[in-house]
Each structure stands twice: as structure tokens, then as C-alpha cells.
N, C-alpha and C positions, 0 to 999 in steps of 0.2 A: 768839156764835152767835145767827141769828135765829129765827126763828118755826118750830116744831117739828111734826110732822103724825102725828098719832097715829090708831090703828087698836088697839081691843082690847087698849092696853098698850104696843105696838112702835110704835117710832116713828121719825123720819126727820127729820134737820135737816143744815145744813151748817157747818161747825167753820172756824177763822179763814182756813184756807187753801181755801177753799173744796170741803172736800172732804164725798162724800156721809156723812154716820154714822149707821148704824142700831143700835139698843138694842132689850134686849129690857122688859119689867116691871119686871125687878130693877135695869136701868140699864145692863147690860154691854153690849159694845160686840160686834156679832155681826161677822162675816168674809164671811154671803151675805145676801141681800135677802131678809126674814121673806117666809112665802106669805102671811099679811095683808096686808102692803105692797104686794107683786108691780102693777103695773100698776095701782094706781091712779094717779086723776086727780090728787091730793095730790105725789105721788112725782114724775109727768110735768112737774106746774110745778119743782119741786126742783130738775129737771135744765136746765130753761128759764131758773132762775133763774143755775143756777152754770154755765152758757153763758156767757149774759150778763157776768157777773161778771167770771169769766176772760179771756172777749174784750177787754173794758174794759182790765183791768188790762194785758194783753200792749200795748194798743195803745197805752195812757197809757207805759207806758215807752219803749215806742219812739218815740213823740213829744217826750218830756221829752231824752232824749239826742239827738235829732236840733235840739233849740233849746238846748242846752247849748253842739254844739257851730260850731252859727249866731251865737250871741251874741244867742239872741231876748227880747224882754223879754214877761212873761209878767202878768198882771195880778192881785192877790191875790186876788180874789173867786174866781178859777180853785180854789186849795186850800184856801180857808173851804167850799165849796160841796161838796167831793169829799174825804172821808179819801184816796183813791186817791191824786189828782194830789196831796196834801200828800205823799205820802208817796211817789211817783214822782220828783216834781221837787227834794224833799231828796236822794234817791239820786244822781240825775243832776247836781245839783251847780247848780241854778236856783234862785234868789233872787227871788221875787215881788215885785213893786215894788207898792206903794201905789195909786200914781196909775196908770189904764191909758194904756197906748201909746196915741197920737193914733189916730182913725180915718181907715184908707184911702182916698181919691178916691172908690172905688164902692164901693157895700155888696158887690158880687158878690166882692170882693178879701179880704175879711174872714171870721174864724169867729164864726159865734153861739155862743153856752154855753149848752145846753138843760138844765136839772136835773130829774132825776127820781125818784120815791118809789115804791119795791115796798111791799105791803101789809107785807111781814117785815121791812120795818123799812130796807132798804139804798136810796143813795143813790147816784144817777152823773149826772155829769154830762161830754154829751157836747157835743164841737164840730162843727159841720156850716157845709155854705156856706148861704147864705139860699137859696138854688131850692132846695134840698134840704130846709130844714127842717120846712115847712109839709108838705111828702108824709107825712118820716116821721112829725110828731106826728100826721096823722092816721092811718097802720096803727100805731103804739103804742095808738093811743084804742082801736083797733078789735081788734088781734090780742093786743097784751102787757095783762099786769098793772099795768106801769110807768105812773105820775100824772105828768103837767107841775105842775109847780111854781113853775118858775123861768126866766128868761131874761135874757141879758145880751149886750153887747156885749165882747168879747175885745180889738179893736184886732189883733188879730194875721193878720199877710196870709196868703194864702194863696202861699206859691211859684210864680211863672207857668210850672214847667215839672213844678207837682204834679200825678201822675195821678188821674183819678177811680176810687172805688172802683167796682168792676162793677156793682151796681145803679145808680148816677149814670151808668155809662156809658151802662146798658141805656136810662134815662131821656133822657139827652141824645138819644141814634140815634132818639127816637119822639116829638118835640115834640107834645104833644094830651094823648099817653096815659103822661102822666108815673107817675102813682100804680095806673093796673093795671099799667105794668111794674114797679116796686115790688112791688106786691104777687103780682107773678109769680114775683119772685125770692125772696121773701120766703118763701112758700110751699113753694120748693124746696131753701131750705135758708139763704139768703144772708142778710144784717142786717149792722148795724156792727159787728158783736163775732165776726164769722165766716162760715167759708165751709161748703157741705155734706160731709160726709167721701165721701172715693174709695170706695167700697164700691161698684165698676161694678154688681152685679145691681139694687143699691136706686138707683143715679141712672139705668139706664137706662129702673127702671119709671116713675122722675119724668118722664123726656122723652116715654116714650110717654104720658105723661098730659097733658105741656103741649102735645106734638105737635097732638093731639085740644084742646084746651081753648083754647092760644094760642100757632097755629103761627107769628104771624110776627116772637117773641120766640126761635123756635126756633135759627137759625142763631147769633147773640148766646150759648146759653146754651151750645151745643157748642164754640163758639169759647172761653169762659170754663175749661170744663172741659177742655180739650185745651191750655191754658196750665198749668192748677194739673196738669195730669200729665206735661208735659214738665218741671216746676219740679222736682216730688215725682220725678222720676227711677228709675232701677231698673224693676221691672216696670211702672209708671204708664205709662213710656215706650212700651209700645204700641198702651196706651188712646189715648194723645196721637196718634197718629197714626190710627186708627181718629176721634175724636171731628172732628179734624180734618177727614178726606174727606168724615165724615159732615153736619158744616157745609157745606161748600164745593155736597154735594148739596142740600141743602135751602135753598139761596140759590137754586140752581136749581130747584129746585121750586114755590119759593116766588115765582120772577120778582124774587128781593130783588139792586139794582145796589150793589155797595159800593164805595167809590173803589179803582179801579186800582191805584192805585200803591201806594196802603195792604196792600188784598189781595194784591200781588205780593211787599210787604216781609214777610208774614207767612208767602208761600209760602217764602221766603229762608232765615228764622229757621227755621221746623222743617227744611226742608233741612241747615241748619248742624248742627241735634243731632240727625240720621240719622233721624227721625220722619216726613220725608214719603212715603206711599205711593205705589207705582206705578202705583196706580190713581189716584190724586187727581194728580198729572203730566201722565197722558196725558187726563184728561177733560180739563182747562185746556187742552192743545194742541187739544182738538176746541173746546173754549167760545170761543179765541182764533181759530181758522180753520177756520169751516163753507164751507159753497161758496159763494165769492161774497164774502168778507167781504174789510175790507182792516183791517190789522194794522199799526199806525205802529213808525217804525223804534225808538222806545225801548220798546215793549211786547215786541220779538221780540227786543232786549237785555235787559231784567229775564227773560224766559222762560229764555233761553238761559244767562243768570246762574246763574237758580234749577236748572239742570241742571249745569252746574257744581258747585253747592254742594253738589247732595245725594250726591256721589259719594262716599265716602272710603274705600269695597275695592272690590275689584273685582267682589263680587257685587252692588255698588249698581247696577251695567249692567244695561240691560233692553235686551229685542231691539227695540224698537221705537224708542228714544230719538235717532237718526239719523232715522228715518223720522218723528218729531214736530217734528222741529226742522225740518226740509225742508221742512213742510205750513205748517208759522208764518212759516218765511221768503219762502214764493213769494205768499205769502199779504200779508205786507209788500213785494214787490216784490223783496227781494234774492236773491244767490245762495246757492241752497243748498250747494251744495259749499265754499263759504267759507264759509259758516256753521259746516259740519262740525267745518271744520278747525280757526274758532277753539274751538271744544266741544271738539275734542281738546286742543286748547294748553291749556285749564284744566285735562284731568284726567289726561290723559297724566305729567305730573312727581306724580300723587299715588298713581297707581296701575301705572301703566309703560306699555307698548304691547303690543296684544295679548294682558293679563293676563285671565284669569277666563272668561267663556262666548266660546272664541273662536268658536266655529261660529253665531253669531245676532250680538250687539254689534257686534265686528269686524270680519265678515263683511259688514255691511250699510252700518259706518260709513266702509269702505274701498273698497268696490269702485266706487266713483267717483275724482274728482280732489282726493279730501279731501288723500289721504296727502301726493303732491306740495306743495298748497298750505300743509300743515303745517311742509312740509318749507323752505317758504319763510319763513314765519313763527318758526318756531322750527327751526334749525339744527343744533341740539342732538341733535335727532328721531333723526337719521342713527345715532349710537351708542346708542340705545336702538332700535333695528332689530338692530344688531350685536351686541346682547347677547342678540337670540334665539336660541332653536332649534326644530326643522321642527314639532316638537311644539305650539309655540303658533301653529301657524298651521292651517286646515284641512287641508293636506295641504304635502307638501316642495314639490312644485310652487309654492303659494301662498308660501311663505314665501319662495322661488327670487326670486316676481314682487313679492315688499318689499323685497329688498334691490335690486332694478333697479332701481322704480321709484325708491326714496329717495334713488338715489346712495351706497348701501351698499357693493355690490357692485363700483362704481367704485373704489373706496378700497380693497376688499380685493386686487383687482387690480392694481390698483399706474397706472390711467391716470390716477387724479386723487390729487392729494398729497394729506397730513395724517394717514395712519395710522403710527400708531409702528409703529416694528421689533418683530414679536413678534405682534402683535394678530391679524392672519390667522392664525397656528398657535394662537392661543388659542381663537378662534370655530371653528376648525374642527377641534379635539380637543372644547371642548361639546359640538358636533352632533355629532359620532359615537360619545361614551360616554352622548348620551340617546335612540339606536337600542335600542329590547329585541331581546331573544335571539329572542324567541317570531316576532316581524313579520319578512317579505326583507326584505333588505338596498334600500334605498332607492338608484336606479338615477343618481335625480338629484346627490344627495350626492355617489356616486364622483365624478363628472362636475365638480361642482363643484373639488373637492378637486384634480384632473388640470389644470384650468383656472388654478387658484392654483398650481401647482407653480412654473411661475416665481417669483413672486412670494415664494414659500417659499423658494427656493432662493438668490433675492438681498437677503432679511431675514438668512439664516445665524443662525436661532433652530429650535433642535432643536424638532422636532413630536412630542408624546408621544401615544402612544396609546390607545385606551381599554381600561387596564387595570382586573381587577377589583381593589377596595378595599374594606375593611371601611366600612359603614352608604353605598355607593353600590349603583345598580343596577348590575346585571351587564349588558355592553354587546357584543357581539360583536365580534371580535378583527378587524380587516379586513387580512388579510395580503397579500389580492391588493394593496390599493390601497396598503399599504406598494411593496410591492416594487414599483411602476410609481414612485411617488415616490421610490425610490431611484435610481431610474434616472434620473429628469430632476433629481439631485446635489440631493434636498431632503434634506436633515439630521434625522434619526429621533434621537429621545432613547434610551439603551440603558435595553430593557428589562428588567422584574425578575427575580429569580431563577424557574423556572419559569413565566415570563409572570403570575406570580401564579398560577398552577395555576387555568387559567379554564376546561378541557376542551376536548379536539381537537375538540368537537362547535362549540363557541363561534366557532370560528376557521378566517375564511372564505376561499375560495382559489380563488372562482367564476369569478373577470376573469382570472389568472393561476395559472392549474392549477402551473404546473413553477417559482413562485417562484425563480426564477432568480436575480434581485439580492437577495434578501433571507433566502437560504441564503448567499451568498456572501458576506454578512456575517459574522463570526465568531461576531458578540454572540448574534446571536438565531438562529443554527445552534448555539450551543451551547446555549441555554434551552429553543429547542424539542425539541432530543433531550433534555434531561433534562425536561421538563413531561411531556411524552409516554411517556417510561420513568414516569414516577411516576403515572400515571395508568393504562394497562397492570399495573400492582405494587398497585394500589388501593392507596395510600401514604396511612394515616391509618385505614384498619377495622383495629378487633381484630383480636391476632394468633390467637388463640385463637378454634379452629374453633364451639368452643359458641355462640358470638355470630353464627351465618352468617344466622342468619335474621331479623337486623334489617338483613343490608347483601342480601347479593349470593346466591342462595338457587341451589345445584349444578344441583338438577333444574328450574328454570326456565328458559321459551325467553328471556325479558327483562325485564327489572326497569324502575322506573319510569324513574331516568334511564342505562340503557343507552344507546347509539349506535342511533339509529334509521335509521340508514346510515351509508355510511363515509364520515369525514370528510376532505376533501380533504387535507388536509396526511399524511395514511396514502399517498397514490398517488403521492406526491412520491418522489424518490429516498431522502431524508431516514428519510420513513415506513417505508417500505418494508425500509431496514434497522434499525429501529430494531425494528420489530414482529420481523422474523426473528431478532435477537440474543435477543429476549425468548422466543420460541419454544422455542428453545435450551436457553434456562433455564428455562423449564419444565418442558423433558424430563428435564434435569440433578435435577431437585427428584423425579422420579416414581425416577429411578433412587438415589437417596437413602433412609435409613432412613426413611419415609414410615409417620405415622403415620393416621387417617382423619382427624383436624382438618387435618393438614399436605394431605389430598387436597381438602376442602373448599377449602385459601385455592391451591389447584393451577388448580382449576373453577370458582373466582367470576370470574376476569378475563375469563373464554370467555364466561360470560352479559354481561358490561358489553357488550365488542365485537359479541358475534352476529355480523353477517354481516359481516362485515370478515373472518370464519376463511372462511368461501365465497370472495370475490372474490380476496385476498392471501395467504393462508398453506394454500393445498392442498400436502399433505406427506403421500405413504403412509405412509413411513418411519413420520411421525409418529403415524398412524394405528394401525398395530400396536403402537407401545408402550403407546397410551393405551388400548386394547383388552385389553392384557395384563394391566393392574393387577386384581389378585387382592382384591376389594373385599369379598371376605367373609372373608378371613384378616386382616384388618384389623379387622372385627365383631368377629372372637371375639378381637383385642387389645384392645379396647377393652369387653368385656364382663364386668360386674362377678364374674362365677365362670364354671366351666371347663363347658363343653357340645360336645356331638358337631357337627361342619360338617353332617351331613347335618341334624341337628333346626335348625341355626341356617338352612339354607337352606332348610329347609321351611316352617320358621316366616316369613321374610323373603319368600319366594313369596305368603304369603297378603296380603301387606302392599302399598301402594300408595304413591307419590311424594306426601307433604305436606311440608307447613307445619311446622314445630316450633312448635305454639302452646299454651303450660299448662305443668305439671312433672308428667304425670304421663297413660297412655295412656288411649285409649277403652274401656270396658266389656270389648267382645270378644277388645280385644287384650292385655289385661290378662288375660282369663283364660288365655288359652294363652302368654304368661310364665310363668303360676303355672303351668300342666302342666309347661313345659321347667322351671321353677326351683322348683319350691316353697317353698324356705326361705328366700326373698328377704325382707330386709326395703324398706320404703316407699321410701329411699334406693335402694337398689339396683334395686329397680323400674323407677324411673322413671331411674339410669343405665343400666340395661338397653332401655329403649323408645329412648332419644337414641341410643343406638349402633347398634340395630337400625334406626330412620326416616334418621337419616342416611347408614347404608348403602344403602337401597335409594332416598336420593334421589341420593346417587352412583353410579349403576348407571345411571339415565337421564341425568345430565351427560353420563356417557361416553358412554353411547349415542347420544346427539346430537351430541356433540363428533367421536367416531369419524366419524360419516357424513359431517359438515361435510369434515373432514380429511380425505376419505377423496374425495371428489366424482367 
């Protein structure tokens, strides 16, 4: 350990591995920084020192291994001179030679060995090229503690494809002002032994400080810092982009010209690690083509490159990114519209056609003769159209005029070869199971689909429909456009048992009301009668009337997914007997030992349909019987002890059509229970309120259901 800095007893030194150790009087060794110690000026060098130290040491090893495994020869004065490099270069497995290597042609090719003396006693010695040396030994004289001592020739070259470290670099870009950019950098964090740490609040307050002090070191320092955070990766990565644009501004600000091609290879790399902004993109297409500028044709290649590269999802699309390439290219004399299309040919196989903002990107990159000329260049294009659907395009129309223009729609039709058997009923079961339930039925789609029906019919590849499936959307059933496809002999796949139970609401019968061929199939006249009976039967709610007020509630006009009208396939022949058989059985269940749950699950299917009982099932007959059910002799069966009809029906008059919501009544009705019951317990109470509320919510079922039936 060296030189030790004491305060009142506590003290502060650095132990072999360089690490900080504080004691107190007694010697022990403490775990936080004494408040004696805290910020002194003693403690500040400490940490300067074991910087330094560390930095040395990380750089000495990685030096030593990189001539280990060059076969470089290394000269012994190098590890008499530095415990470090003795003891780096035996790790790495370098054997000092006596005599040093010859000296290179130029001194510039060669490292000097600067040796240097801390007051505390430690020794380093570093290697620099000769431009370099004289700068630093004069900010060592002036900023460090660190003595020259020593100097030597090393013999050993420098690699001609070795990078400068960023201060050499900052000094090389300023021939004059070699040693203020030094000591520019120096000040903000940077030396041989290291760079300044990421901590964005403290380096941003250093740049508004050199901003002010010495701006036109400023672009250099952003561009440094926006490497070491693309490197350092993870959250750095969006400083890096940030520090970046913030460079590329302040070149402009600054009137600073850096080479083209350099700065365009830099634009490239942060494109590659998704770090270039949208903003620093589109200023370049304005820096590249103001009014009046001409733009050579390999600068509107690297542009158009760097837009390529920085794409890799499809939220990398910006709305503008067609419109920048266009203003770069007329600007270089070429076409834009080719231009387009080779910009699509790069990103198109990375991200699809049409993926991510299609109403802006898309929209703007297409509605010229991009697609076409795409479509000439890459061929491919064609089946990445066919793997749309109307959804990725602005609207079906739009999507209509990609598959025309591409030759898409050629090939679905059958007047240009190359599509396998199968692929047109494949594309056009996509598009009609990514239709929602909620949107019409898109006019253009039937049309399409009618259009293909040859084409379907001489592939002889069954066309399946868009049935519902567990984790797809639910897709509306299109029966009219079935049945017109059966007609012109296109081959239906048979569908599932109850069509999958997807609701008569789902399944649509606008183009062809009387489904004529596709009743006349056996398959799907028997699935629709049974989907339809099982949906009418509410097939799946409890059977147990207690539960009615989570499904289908007696005394409600409509529930949330009731039939909001009647659904075509009900007006069909089909419908029509299928709801009268159900009818039937209805009345069959009221004429049945019928208890008040059994009248509840009688009056839940009338609320799903609603007005389907007005337009299709007017029935006096029916009307009188459902008028006749004696709903308070039911009450008193289901009420937990024996009371008079007339108290039960006086009680039930004061009462009004709810909700069954809680286990137990409201305040006032609770007390006039306890008048009729007194010796109820809590239990019975509250079975007494469910049999009393849902009497008198079956009392308005009927009465609404009578009138219906009744018309």
C-alpha cells in the first residue's frame, strides 16, 4: 500500500488491488467513508490515483495479449520500468528480449515509453506515438501529480490499421489546436487510463459547458459519446441515438463539413443497431436536397442504403420516408418512382408488404408506379400481395387495386399461369375470416370471391369457410356467398358440427335471402337446423333457474347479446320451421309439471330473440296459454313456509321487475317479509325474496311475451 491520507486518526489509502480502504484510530477497517474524510481534497486525489492505476493495468493486459498473440517482441526495459507490464506480459505469456527490436523507418510508426512517479510512491509507464507524447507530458505537468522520469524507445510499431484513441482522434480533426483539444477532453472525463462514465445528467451538464467554452470540439465529443452508448448497449441505446442527432445538429450549427462518405458510413452503423432517429433521417434528406442543390448519384445510393438499414419492424416506417427519398432522388437527377421501388426491394423481404402504419408508409410509398416497378425487379413481390388481407391495406378497394396492379389478381383468376391448385381458396378463406362481426360485409370481397368462382371450381380444392375457432376472431358466416358459389359447382368444405355455434346473428344471407343451393345441401341444412335449435335452447346457461340473472334475465326487453333483428337465415324456409317446432316445445314445457326455475329457462330464449316473436311466430293459440300460467301458485311452491295467496299477492304488488343482485332484500322489503313471516330465519329470508322477485320478474316476461304473440 502507498502513501496513506490521514484526518484526525481516519485514514484513506489504497490496498494491492487497488482498492479504496478506510480505518478508523484503532486500525479497523470501516464499510462507509469517515464524515472526516468525506470530500476532501486528500480522498479526491486517491480516487485520481486508483483511476489511473486501473486504467493502466486493464490496458497493459490487453496489450500484452494482443503481442502474445502477434508474436511481437517486446523490449525488457518495458517490465524493469513497470511492476504492471512485468507482471502483465508474464501472464500473457511474453518473454522480453534483451536487445530492443530495430527501430521502424519513421519515428511516427513507433511507441515511446514515458515513465512516470506519483508522489505515493507508484510507477507507470505508458506507451504513446511521438505527436502524441509531448501534448500529454505537458497536461500531466499541468493537470496530474504524475513526474516524467523516464523515456525510451520501444522498437515496437504501431499496426497501420491501429485506431486512435478519441483524444488523438479529437487532436488529429484540429491540426493547430492540438493540446486545447486535449485538454478539452481531458477535462471532460477522457485520459489514457479511461473514458467518462454514462451517467447522461452529469455528461449532459459537461457538454453544456463545453457547448459555451468550446463549441467546435462539440460535434467530436457527441459523436464519441453516442459510440460508447451504442457499445454499452441496453438502455445506453437510446442515448446513442439521441447524442447522435445531437452531433449531426451541431455540425450544422456549427457550419463543421465532415467527409461524406465517412459521415454517411456512420449514418449506416447506427441504422444497423436500430439507433438512428427519425428525426436525424429526415434532416440529412433536407441537408442532402435544399432547392437548387444537386446530389451525385452515389450520395442518393448511401442515402437510400442508410434507409434500408435502419428498417428492421415495421414500426421502423415513418410517413415520410418515400417522400425523402423522392426529394434526394430528383434532386440527383433520377427517378423517383425507381428509387421507391428499389427502397422497397430492401425492406420488403424484412418486414413484408404492407406490414405496420399502412394508412401513411404505404400509402404514400405505393400510390405511384413504385409497386409495378417492384414488381419487376423482384418477382417474388407477387405472392407477398397474396398473402394479404383487405385489413392491411386502407380500405378493400385499396387492397382490390394491389392485387391488379401487381399481377396478383391475374394469377388468382386463372388468365396468367403459376398459381398452385388450392392457393385462390386459401387467400380467399383469409379474407373473409379477417372480416369482424361488428363492420358490413364488404361489397367488394363478395364480388371478388363470385369472380374466382370459376377458378375455384376448376382448382376442385374445397373452399372452407370462416368458421368460429377457439383463440381466432369471430368472422361472419357468409351464406349468401356460399350459396351463389355452390351454384357456379365451387366445392365447399363440410362444415362443423353446429357451424361451430357462431349465432344466427353472425350469419349472413343479404345477396341471397332463400339460400336455395346451400339448403339443398344436406351438410349444412342439417348443421344449420341443429346450430339454430341449440341456440333458440340457449344450449350451455345453467340449467337451474337461480342462475338466470347472469345469462338471460325474464323480465328484460334485451340483453346485451340478444338478436338485434332477425337474422336472415330465421326468413328462410329452414328458419321458419325450425323456430315453429321450438315454439311447440315451449308450450309443451308450460303444459308440464312446471316449476318457477323451469318458467324462467321457458322466458329466457323470448328475451335472446325479441322481435323475431313479432315478425315470425304471431300465435293466439300461443298467446292464451302463456297468459294462463298461474305465476303466483308457483311463488307459494317455491316459498320457504306456507302463506295465504292473497298476503303473497299483496306482498308481490308492492314489488317491482329487478335484477337479483346480493343474497338478501332491500331494507323495506325485508320488513314486510318479516310482517308475512316472522319467524324466518336469514336463510329463509333471503329464499323467500328470490322466489317472491323472481315471480313478479316473470309476470312482465309474460306480459310482454303475451302482447308480442298476441299482435
Amino acid at each position: 500500500m502507498g502513501r496513506r491520507y490521514e484526518v484526525d486518526g481516519y485514514t484513506a489509502g489504497l490496498d494491492d488491488g487497488f482498492q479504496v480502504v478506510y480505518r478508523n484510530p484503532r486500525g479497523k477497517k470501516l464499510q462507509q467513508v469517515p464524515d472526516r474524510l468525506a470530500d476532501s481534497e486528500g480522498v479526491r486525489r486517491l480516487y485520481r490515483l486508483r483511476r489511473a492505476l486501473t486504467g493502466h493495468r486493464r490496458h497493459a493486459r490487453v496489450q500484452a495479449e494482443a503481442w502474445a498473440t502477434a508474436g511481437t517482441r517486446v523490449p525488457m526495459a518495458l517490465a524493469e520500468s513497470d511492476p504492471v507490464w512485468r507482471e502483465t506480459l508474464d501472464d500473457a505469456g511474453v518473454e522480453p528480449v534483451a536487445d530492443p527490436p530495430p527501430a521502424p523507418d519513421a519515428d511516427e510508426a513507433a511507441l515511446i515509453a514515458r515513465t512516470y512517479v506519483h508522489p505515493d510512491g507508484h510507477t507507470m509507464t505508458l506507451l504513446l506515438r511521438a505527436s502524441f507524447a509531448r501534448h500529454w507530458d505537458a497536461l500531466v505537468a499541468s493537470q496530474e501529480d504524475w513526474a516524467l522520469t523516464d523515456t525510451f524507445a520501444t522498437g515496437i510499431r504501431v499496426p497501420g490499421d491501429t485506431q486512435l484513441t478519441f483524444p488523438e482522434r479529437l487532436m488529429a480533426a484540429h491540426p493547430g489546436r492540438e493540446q486545447e483539444a486535449l485538454e478539452a477532453a481531458y477535462a471532460f472525463g477522457w485520459s489514457l487510463w479511461g473514458s467518462p462514465l454514462l451517467h447522461k445528467s452529469l455528461v449532459d451538464d459537461d457538454l453544456e459547458h463545453l457547448a459555451a467554452t468550446a463549441p467546435r470540439f462539440l460535434p467530436a465529443f457527441l459523436d464519441e459519446l453516442a459510440d460508447m452508448c451504442l457499445k454499452a448497449g441496453g438502455a445506453h441505446k437510446e442515448h446513442a441515438s439521441g447524442y447522435f442527432t445531437r452531433a449531426r445538429n451541431a455540425e450544422r450549427e456549427h457550419h463543421t463539413k465532415p467527409d461524406e462518405r465517412g459521415l454517411d458510413a456512420r449514418y449506416a452503423t447506427f441504422a444497423d443497431h436500430g439507433a438512428l432517429a427519425t428525426g436525424a433521417v429526415r434532416a440529412r434528406a433536407k441537408e442532402l436536397a435544399p432547392r437548387g442543390a444537386v446530389v451525385s448519384p452515389d450520395q442518393l445510393r448511401r442515402f437510400r442504403d442508410v434507409l434500408v438499414r435502419r428498417v428492421h419492424t415495421p414500426h421502423d416506417l415513418y410517413p415520410g420516408m418515400a417522400a425523402d427519398l423522392r426529394k434526394v432522388a430528383r434532386a440527383a437527377g433520377a427517378d423517383p418512382e425507381s428509387e421507391v421501388a428499389a427502397l422497397l426491394e430492401g425492406i420488403v423481404p424484412k418486414v413484408g408488404l404492407c406490414a405496420g402504419d399502412v394508412n401513411k408508409f404505404w400509402a404514400d410509398a405505393l400510390k405511384g408506379k413504385a409497386l409495378e416497378l417492384l414488381v419487376q425487379r423482384r418477382p417474388e413481390t407477387v405472392h407477398d400481395v397474396l398473402r394479404l388481407i383487405p385489413d392491411d391495406a386502407n380500405s378493400t378497394a385499396d387492397w382490390l387495386s394491389l392485387l391488379r396492379r401487381s399481377g396478383a389478381l391475374a394469377l388468382l383468376t386463372g388468365e396468367r399461369p403459376g398459381l398452385p391448385a388450392g392457393e385462390a381458396a386459401r387467400l380467399l378463406h383469409d379474407c373473409l375470416a379477417s372480416e369482424p362481426t361488428w363492420r358490413v360485409r364488404s361489397d367488394e370481397l363478395y364480388d371478388l370471391a363470385v369472380r374466382l368462382a370459376p377458378r375455384l371450381a376448376a382448382d376442385a380444392v374445397p373452399l372452407r369457410l370462416p368458421y368460429p375457432a377457439p383463440g381466432h376472431r369471430r368472422a361472419p358466416i357468409p351464406l349468401d356467398l356460399a350459396d351463389e358459389l355452390l351454384e357456379h359447382g365451387v366445392p365447399l368444405a363440410d362444415p362443423p358440427p353446429e357451424l361451430a355455434s357462431p349465432g344466427a346473428a353472425h350469419m349472413v344471407v343479404n345477396r341471397r335471402p332463400h339460400l336455395t343451393w346451400l339448403l339443398a345441401d344436406p351438410r349444412f341444412a342439417r348443421e344449420l337446423r341443429s346450430g339454430l335449435d341449440s341456440e333458440l335452447e340457449l344450449v350451455g346457461l345453467p340449467e337451474a333457474g337461480i342462475s338466470y340473472h347472469r345469462h338471460y334475465r325474464p323480465h328484460r326487453a334485451t340483453e346485451l347479446d340478444s338478436w338485434q333483428s332477425t337474422p336472415g337465415i330465421c326468413r328462410t324456409p329452414l328458419g321458419r320451421e325450425v323456430l315453429g317446432t321450438w315454439l311447440n316445445r315451449q308450450r309443451e314445457r308450460l303444459r308440464a309439471d312446471l316449476d318457477l326455475n323451469g318458467l324462467v329457462r321457458v322466458l329466457a330464449p323470448f328475451v335472446h330473440i325479441g322481435g323475431v316473436v313479432d315478425e315470425l311466430l304471431k300465435d293466439e293459440a300461443a298467446a292464451r296459454e302463456f297468459a294462463a300460467v298461474d305465476v303466483v301458485a308457483l311463488v307459494l311452491a317455491g316459498l320457504p313456509a306456507e302463506a295465504d295467496r292473497p298476503a303473497v299477492e299483496g306482498l308481490m304488488a308492492t314489488m317491482r321487475p329487478e335484477d337479483l343482485i346480493g343474497t338478501r332484500p332491500m331494507p323495506g322489503l325485508r320488513t314486510r317479509i318479516d310482517e308475512t313471516w316472522p319467524d324466518l330465519s336469514e336463510l329463509q329470508v333471503a329464499q323467500a325474496w328470490k322466489a317472491l322477485q323472481t315471480g313478479v320478474n316473470c309476470q312482465e316476461g309474460l306480459r310482454r311475451l303475451v302482447a308480442r304473440l298476441s299482435g
